[in-house]
C-alpha positions in Angstrom: 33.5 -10.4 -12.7 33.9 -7.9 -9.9 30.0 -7.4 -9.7 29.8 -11.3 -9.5 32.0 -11.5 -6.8 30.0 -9.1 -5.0 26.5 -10.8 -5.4 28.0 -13.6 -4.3 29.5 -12.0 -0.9 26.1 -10.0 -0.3 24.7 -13.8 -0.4 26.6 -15.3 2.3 26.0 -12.3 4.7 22.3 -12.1 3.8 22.6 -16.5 4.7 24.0 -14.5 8.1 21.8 -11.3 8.5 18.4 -12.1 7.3 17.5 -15.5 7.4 18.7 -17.0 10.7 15.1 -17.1 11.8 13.5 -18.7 9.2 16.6 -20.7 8.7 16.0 -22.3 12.5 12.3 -23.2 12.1 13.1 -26.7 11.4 14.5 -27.4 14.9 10.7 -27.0 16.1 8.1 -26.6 13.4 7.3 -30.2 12.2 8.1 -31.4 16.6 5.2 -28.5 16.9 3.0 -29.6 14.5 2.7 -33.3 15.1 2.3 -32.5 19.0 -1.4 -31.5 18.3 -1.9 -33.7 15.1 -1.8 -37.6 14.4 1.3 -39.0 12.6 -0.7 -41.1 9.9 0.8 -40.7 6.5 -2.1 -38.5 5.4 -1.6 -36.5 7.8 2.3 -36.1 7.3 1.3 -35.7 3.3 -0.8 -33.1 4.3 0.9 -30.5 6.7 4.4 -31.1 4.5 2.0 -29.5 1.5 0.7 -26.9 3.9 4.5 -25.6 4.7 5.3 -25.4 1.1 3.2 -23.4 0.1 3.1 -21.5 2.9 6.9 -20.7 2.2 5.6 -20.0 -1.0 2.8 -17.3 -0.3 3.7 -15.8 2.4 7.7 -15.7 2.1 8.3 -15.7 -1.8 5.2 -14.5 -2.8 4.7 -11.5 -0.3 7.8 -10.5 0.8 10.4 -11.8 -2.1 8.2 -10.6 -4.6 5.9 -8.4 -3.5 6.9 -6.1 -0.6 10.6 -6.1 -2.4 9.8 -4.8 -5.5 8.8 -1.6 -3.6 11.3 0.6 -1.5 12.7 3.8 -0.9 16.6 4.4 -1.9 16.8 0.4 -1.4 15.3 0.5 1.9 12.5 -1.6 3.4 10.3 -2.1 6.0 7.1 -1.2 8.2 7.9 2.4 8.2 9.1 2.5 4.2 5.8 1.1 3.4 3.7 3.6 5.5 6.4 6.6 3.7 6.0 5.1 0.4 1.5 4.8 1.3 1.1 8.1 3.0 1.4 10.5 -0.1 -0.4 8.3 -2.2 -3.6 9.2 -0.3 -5.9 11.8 0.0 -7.8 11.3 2.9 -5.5 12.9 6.0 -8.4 9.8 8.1 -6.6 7.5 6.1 -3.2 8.4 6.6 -3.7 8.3 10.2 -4.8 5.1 10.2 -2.2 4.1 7.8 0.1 5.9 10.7 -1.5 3.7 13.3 -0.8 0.3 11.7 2.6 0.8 11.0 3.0 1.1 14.9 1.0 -1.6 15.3 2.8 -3.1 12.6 6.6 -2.4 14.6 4.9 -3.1 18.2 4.2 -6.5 17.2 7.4 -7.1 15.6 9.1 -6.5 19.1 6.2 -9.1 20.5 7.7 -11.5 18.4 11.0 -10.6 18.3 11.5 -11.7 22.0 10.2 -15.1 21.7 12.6 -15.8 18.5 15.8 -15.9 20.8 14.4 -17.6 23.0 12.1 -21.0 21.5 15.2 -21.3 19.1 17.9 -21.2 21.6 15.9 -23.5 23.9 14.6 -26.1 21.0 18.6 -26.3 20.3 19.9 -27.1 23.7 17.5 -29.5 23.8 19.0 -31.4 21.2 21.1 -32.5 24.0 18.6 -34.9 25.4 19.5 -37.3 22.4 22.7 -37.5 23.5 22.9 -41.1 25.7 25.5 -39.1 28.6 22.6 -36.3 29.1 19.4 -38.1 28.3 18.2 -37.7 32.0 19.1 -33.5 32.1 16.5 -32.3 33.9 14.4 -29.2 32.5 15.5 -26.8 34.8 19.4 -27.0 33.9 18.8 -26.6 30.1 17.0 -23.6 30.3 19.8 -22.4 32.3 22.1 -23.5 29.7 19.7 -21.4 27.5 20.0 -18.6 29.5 23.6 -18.3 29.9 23.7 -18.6 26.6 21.4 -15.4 26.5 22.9 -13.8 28.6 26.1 -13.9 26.7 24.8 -12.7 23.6 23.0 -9.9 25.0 26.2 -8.7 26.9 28.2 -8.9 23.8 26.7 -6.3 21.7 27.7 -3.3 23.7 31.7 -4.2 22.2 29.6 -4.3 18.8 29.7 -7.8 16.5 31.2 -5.8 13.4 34.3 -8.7 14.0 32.3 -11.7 14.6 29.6 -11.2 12.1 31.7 -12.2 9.0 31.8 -15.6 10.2 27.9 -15.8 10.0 27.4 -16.3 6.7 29.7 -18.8 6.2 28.6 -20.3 9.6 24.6 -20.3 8.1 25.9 -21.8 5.1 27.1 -24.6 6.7 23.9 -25.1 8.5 21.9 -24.7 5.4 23.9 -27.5 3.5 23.4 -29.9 6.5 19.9 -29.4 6.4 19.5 -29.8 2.9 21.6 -33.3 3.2 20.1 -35.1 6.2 16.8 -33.7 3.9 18.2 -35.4 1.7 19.2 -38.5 3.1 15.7 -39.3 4.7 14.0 -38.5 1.4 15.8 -41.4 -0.2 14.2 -43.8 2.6 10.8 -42.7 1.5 10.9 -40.6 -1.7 7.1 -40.8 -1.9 7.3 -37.4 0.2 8.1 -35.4 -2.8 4.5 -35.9 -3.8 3.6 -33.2 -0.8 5.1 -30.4 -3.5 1.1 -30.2 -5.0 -1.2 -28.0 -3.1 -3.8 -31.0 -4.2 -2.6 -32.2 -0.2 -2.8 -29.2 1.5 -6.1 -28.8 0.2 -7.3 -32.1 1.0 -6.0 -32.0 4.6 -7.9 -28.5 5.2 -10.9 -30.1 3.8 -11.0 -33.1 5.7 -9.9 -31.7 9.1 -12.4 -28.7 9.4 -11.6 -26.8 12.3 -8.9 -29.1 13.6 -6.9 -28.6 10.5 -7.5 -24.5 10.4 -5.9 -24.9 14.1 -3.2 -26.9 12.6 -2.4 -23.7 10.5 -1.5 -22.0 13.8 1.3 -24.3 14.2 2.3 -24.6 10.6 2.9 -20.4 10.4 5.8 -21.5 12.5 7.8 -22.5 9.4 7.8 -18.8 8.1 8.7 -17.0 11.1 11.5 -14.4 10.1 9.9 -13.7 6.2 9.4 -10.4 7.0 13.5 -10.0 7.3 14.1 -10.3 3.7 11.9 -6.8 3.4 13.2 -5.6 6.7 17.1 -6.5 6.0 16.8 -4.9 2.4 18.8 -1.6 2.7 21.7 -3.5 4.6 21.9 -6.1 1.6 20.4 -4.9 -1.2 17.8 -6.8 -3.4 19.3 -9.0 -5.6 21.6 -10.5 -3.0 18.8 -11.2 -0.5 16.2 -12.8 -3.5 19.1 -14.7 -4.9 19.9 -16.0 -1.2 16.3 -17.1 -0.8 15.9 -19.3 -3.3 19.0 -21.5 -1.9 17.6 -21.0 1.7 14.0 -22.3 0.5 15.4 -25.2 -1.4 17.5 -25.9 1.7 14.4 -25.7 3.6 12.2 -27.9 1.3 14.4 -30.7 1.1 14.6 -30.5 5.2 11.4 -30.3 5.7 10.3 -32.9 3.2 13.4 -35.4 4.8 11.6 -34.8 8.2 8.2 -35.7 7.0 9.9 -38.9 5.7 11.3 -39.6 8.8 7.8 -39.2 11.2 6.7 -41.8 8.4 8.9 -44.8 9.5 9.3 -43.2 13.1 6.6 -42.0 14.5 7.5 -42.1 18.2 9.7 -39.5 17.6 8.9 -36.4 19.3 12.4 -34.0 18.7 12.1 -34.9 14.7 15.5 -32.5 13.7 18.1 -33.8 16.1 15.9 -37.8 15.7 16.7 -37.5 12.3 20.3 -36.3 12.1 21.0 -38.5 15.4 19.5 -42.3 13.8 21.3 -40.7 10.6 24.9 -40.3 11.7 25.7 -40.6 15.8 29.3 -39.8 15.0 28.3 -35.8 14.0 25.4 -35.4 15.9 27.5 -33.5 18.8 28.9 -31.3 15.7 25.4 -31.0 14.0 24.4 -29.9 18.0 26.7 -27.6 18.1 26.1 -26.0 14.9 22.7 -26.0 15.5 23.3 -23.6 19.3 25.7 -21.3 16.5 22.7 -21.0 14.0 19.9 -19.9 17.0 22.9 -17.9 18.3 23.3 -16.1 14.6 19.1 -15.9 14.8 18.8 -14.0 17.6 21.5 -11.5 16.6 20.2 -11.1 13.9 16.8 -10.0 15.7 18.6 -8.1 17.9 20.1 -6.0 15.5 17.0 -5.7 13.6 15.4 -4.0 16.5 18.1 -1.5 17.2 17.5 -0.7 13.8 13.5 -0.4 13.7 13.9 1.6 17.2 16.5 4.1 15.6 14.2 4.5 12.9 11.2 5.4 15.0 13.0 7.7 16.5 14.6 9.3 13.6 10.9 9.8 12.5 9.3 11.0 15.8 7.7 8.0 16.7 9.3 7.0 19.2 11.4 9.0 22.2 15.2 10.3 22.3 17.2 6.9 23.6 20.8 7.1 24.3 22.4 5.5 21.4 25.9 4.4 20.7 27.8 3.3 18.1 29.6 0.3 18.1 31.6 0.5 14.8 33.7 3.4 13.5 34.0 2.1 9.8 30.1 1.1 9.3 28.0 3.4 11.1 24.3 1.4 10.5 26.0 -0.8 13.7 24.3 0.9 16.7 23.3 -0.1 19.9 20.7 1.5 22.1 21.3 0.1 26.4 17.9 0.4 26.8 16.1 -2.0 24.3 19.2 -4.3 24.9 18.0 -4.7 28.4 14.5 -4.6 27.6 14.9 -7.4 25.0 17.3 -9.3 27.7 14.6 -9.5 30.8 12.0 -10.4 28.5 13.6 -13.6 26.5 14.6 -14.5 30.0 11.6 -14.3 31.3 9.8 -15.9 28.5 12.0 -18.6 29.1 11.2 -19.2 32.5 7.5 -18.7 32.2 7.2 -21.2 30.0 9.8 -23.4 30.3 9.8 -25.9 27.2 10.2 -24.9 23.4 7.0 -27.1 22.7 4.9 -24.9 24.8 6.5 -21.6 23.8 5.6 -23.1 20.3 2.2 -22.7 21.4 2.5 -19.3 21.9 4.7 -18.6 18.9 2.8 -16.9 15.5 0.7 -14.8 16.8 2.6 -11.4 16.7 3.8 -12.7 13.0 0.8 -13.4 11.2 -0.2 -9.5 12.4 2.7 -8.2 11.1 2.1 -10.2 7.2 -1.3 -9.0 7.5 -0.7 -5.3 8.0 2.2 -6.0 5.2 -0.5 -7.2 3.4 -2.8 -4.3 3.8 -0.7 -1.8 3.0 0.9 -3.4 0.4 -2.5 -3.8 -1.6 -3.2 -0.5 -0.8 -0.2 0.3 -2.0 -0.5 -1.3 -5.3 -4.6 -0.4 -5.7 -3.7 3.5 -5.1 -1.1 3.0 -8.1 -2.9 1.0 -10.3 -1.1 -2.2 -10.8 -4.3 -4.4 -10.8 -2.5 -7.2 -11.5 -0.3 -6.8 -8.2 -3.3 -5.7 -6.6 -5.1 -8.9 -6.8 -2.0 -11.0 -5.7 -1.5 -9.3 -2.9 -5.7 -9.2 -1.9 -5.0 -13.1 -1.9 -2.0 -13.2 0.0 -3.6 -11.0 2.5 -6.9 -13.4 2.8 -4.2 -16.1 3.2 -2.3 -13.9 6.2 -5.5 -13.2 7.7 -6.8 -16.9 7.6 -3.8 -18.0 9.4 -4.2 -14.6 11.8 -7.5 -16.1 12.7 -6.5 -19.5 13.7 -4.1 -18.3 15.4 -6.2 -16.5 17.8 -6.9 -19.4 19.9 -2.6 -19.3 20.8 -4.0 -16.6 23.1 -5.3 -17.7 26.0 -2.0 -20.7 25.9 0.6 -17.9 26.1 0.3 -16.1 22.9 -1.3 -12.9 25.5 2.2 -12.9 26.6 3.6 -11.3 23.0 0.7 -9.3 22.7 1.6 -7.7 26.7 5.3 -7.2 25.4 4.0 -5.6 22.0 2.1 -3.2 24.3 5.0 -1.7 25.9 6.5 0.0 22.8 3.1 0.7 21.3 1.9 2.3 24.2 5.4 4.2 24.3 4.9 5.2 20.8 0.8 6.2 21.5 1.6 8.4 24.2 4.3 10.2 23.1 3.3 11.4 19.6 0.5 12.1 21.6 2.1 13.9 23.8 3.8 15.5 21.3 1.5 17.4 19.2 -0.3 18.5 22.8 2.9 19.9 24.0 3.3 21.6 20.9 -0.2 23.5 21.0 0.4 24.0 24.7 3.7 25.4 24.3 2.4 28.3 21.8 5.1 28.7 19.7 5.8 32.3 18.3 4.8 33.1 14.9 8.0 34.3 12.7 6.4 38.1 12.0 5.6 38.7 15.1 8.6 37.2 16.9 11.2 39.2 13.9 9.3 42.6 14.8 10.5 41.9 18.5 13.8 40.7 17.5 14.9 43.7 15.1 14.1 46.2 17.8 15.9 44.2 20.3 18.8 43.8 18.4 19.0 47.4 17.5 18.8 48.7 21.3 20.7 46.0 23.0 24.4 45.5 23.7 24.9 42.2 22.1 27.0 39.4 23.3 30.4 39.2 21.1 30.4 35.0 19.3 28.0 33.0 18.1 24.7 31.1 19.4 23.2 28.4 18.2 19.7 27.7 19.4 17.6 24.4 18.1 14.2 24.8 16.9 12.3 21.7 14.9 10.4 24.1 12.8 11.8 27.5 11.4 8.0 29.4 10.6 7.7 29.3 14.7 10.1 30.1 17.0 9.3 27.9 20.5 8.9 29.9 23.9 12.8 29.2 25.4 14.0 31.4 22.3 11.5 33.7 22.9 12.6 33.3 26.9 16.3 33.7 26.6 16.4 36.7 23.8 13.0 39.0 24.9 12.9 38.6 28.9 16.7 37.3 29.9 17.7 39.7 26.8 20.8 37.8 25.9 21.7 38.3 22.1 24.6 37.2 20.9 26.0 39.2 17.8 25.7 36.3 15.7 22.9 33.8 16.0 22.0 30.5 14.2 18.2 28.7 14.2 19.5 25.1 13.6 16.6 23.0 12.1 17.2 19.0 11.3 14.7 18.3 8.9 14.0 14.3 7.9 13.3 13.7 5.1 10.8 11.0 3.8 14.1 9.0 1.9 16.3 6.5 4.4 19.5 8.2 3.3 21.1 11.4 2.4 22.8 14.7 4.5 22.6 18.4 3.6 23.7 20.8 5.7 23.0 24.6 4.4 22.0 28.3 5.3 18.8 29.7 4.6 17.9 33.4 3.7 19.0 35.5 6.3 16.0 36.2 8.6 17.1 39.8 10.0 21.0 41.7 11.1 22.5 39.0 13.3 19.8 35.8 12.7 20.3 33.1 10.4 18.5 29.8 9.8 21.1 26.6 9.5 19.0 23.7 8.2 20.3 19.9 8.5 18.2 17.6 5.9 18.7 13.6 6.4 17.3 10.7 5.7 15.6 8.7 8.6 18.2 6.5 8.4 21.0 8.4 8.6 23.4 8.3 12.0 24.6 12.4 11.8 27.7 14.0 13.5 26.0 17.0 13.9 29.1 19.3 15.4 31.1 18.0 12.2 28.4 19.3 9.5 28.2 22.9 11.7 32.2 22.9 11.5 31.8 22.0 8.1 29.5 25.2 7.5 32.0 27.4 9.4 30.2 28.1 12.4 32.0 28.2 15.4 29.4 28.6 18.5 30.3 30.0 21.6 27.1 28.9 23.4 23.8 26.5 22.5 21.1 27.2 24.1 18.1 24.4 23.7 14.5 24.1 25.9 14.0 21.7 28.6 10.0 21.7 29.2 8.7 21.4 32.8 5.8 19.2 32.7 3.0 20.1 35.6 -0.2 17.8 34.7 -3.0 15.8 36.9 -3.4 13.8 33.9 -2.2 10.4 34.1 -1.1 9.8 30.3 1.0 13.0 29.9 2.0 12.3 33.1 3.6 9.1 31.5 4.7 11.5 29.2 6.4 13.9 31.7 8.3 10.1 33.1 9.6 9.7 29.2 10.3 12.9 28.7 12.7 13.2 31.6 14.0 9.8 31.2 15.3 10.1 27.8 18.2 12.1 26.3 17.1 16.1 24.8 17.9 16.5 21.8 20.7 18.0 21.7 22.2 15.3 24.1 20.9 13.2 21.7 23.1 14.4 19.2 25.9 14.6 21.4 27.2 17.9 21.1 29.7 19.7 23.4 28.0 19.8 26.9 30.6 23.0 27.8 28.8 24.9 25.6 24.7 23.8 26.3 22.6 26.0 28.3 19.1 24.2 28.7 16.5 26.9 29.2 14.0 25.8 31.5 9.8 26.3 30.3 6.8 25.6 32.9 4.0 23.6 30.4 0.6 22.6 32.4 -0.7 19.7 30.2 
């Protein structure tokens, strides 16, 4: 009974965490679709087929299915995939380009993660049109409405939404079971809909559109924009909760979108189909079915905002991405972070996007693009995946749902010179972030020339032996514990400070999302020790509490700060990162009383 109860209270917050997205396509999708496509009831017979089975393959199929039934500890994602593919193969070629599409796979979820807020907020606050007392609101004022309403949200998440976010399940279920009954509702009116459940139209529509109808597809992805959550959300929820919470958000979503097609049937003049619908259906809770509707895009974009705080910790759990200043927003649940930076970031863009272009029709022309990349490169790797452990039956499912992602990837191509170049220009920023600083990386490393452990211990002992050491202990942070870097190698053999204790702390990730060891290693020489922190990548550590926890009681840390001197222009990006973000140990917030950065001249 107990484990009942819980399935059913990890459904109403995955109704609140992972499907707000997909849950708000309706406001637009169908509005989108018959913008660029005749009304006629083929037509309508048609694209309503094409969006089942779209929500079929590429939600159910890929990600509820597919993409779920792998994971690491529970977890899911871009990253888990390329963890979970990386040892599987051979080739080290392959598992740098494996490496390379799961940052192109993240980049483009950022792409599109902007212009979620911001075509669902705006679709939803214009729903006010309808209403007879602000049927003449000119543009300008909603997306101000839109904005402020942005602008809120984005604010908000500093003080944390650990409070607020239990009302977003029951909020989404509320907006689920009004779509599902004004679905409903219409349906009765023309029940001959329901025949749009056999692929028979879809295919039909393809065939007699030609390349008109494969453009259609661009507009039709729209109605599975968010699938990739269910993967994404999986460690928060679990499995069973999230697949379980699918198939009532996809029924929800049938019957909605099958009610809307049987309303364009009998009203073809309408252009804002959702709030049309609801508003011929029942004026007296339209303004509630408004308001809802401004929650639900509200719930959306937190959802997406959280989402990236998460895929942006993660990346920089596992070197991917630089040390950004990170807070926690929750001392009982410590996955609730947020990072100022991306907030901001994320804030000027759906602004922007906003303003650039003005009305959610024409941001639905831009809208796909950056999703149908990220299902194909799920796609990929999940086949990959699947080949490289001989599930042949698997493998050919997912080879035909990644020639289905990669025929609606291709039609939408043409989104690109109509706005979609604008989520491939924000994907760039944290792809090119992420190229040039593992890039940098690895050539900082080699440049650097760190010590080897023989040769550094031979100094060490006869240093230690002949020096008058320093009474407490040091801590000094290295990433790797077979080299010692050039500020230990500084601060011990030419400052000649040894302290009569001192610690090499190494934090090690390790390739599962959870789990903390703290431990000593053998004892390297009289007076040096090795302290080595194992974690998960998605573990949030309080690294002064685990060295307390070990009994050491420093008197000093020392850590290196490098000092980058290069005429080349990308590490010179680099040397802008480097001193933009936290160091490490800042990152890890430990006592700044006790750091000592030591100072290193690198030419690049």
């Amino acid at each position: 009974m107990a484990e009942e109860d819980s399935l059913i209270k990890g459904i109403i917050k995955s109704f609140g965490l992972v499907f707000g997205d997909i849950g708000t396509s309706p406001i637009y999708t169908i509005a989108t679709i018959f913008l660029i496509t005749k009304p006629t009831q083929e037509n309508i017979m048609g694209v309503l087929s094409l969006i089942v089975w779209t929500l079929i393959i590429l939600v159910t199929i890929e990600y509820a299915w597919l993409a779920m039934s792998l994971g690491k500890k529970g977890e899911g994602g871009t990253i888990v995939l390329k963890e979970i593919l990386v040892p599987l193969l051979r080739s080290r070629r392959n598992a740098v380009l494996v490496t390379y599409l799961s940052f192109i796979g993240i980049s483009l979820l950022m792409g599109d993660g902007v212009i979620t807020p911001a075509i669902s907020i705006l679709s939803a606050v214009e729903g006010l049109l309808l209403v007879p007392q602000f049927s003449n609101t000119p543009q300008w004022v909603l997306i101000l409405v839109a904005g402020v309403i942005a602008v809120t949200l984005f604010l908000f998440q500093k003080k944390g939404t650990e409070k607020v976010a239990v009302a977003f399940g029951p909020l989404m279920v509320l907006w689920f079971l009004a779509l599902a009954i004004s679905g409903i509702v219409s349906i009765i009116h023309a029940p001959s809909v329901l025949k749009a459940l056999s692929p028979h139209y879809a295919i039909k529509f393809l065939m007699e559109h030609g390349v008109a109808g494969f453009f259609v597809l661009s507009e039709v992805i729209l109605c599975a924009t968010g699938g990739e959550a269910l993967y994404a959300d999986m460690g928060h929820l679990g499995r069973m909760p999230i697949i379980r919470a699918w198939y009532i958000v996809f029924a929800a979503l049938l019957l909605n979108y099958l009610g809307q097609g049987a309303f364009v049937i009998r009203h073809p003049e309408v252009k804002n189909v959702l709030f049309g619908m609801v508003y011929r259906q029942a004026q007296a809770l339209y303004i509630p079915f408004l308001i809802l509707s401004i929650a639900a895009t509200v719930i959306a974009s937190q959802a997406m905002i959280s989402g990236m705080f998460s895929i942006i910790y993660q990346g920089i759990t596992t070197r991917v991405m630089p040390l950004l200043k990170v807070e926690y927003t929750s001392t009982r649940l410590r996955s609730q972070i947020y990072i100022g930076s991306v907030n901001w970031f994320l804030l000027f863009s759906v602004l922007f996007i906003m303003y650039e272009f003005r009305e959610s029709n024409r941001l639905a022309a831009a809208y796909g693009l950056a999703v149908t990349g990220t299902m194909t490169l799920t796609g990929i790797m999940l086949t990959w995946i699947f080949y490289l452990k001989n599930n042949m039956a698997k493998t050919a499912l997912s080879s035909f749902v990644t020639l289905v992602d990669l025929t609606f990837l291709l039609s939408n191509l043409y989104k690109i010179p109509h706005g979609g170049y604008w989520s491939i220009i924000i994907a760039a920023f944290p792809l090119s972030t992420i190229l040039v600083y593992t890039s940098g990386q690895k050539k900082l490393y080699r440049t650097l020339k760190p010590l080897e452990r023989d040769i550094f211990l031979k100094g060490y002992n006869e240093l230690y032996k002949n020096t008058n050491k320093i009474k407490g202990t040091a801590l000094f942070f290295a990433k790797v514990t077979d080299k010692f870097p050039p500020y230990i190698v500084h601060t011990m053999f030419i400052n000649n400070i040894v302290y009569e204790d001192n610690i090499i702390v190494s934090i090690v990730k390790c390739d599962t999302p959870f789990g903390v060891m703290g431990y000593f290693k053998d004892k390297l020489a009289d007076g040096l020790r090795i302290f080595e922190i194992q974690l998960g990548y998605m573990e949030v550590i309080d690294v002064e509490d685990l060295l307390k926890e070990a009994g050491i009681d420093e008197k000093v840390i020392f850590y290196g700060i490098e000092d980058i001197i290069t005429s080349n222009f990308i590490w010179k990006l680099f040397a802008i990162i480097k001193k933009l973000t936290p160091t490490f140990v800042q990152f890890y917030k430990l006592p700044p009383n006790k750091m000592h950065g030591v100072i290193t001249q690198v030419e690049m």
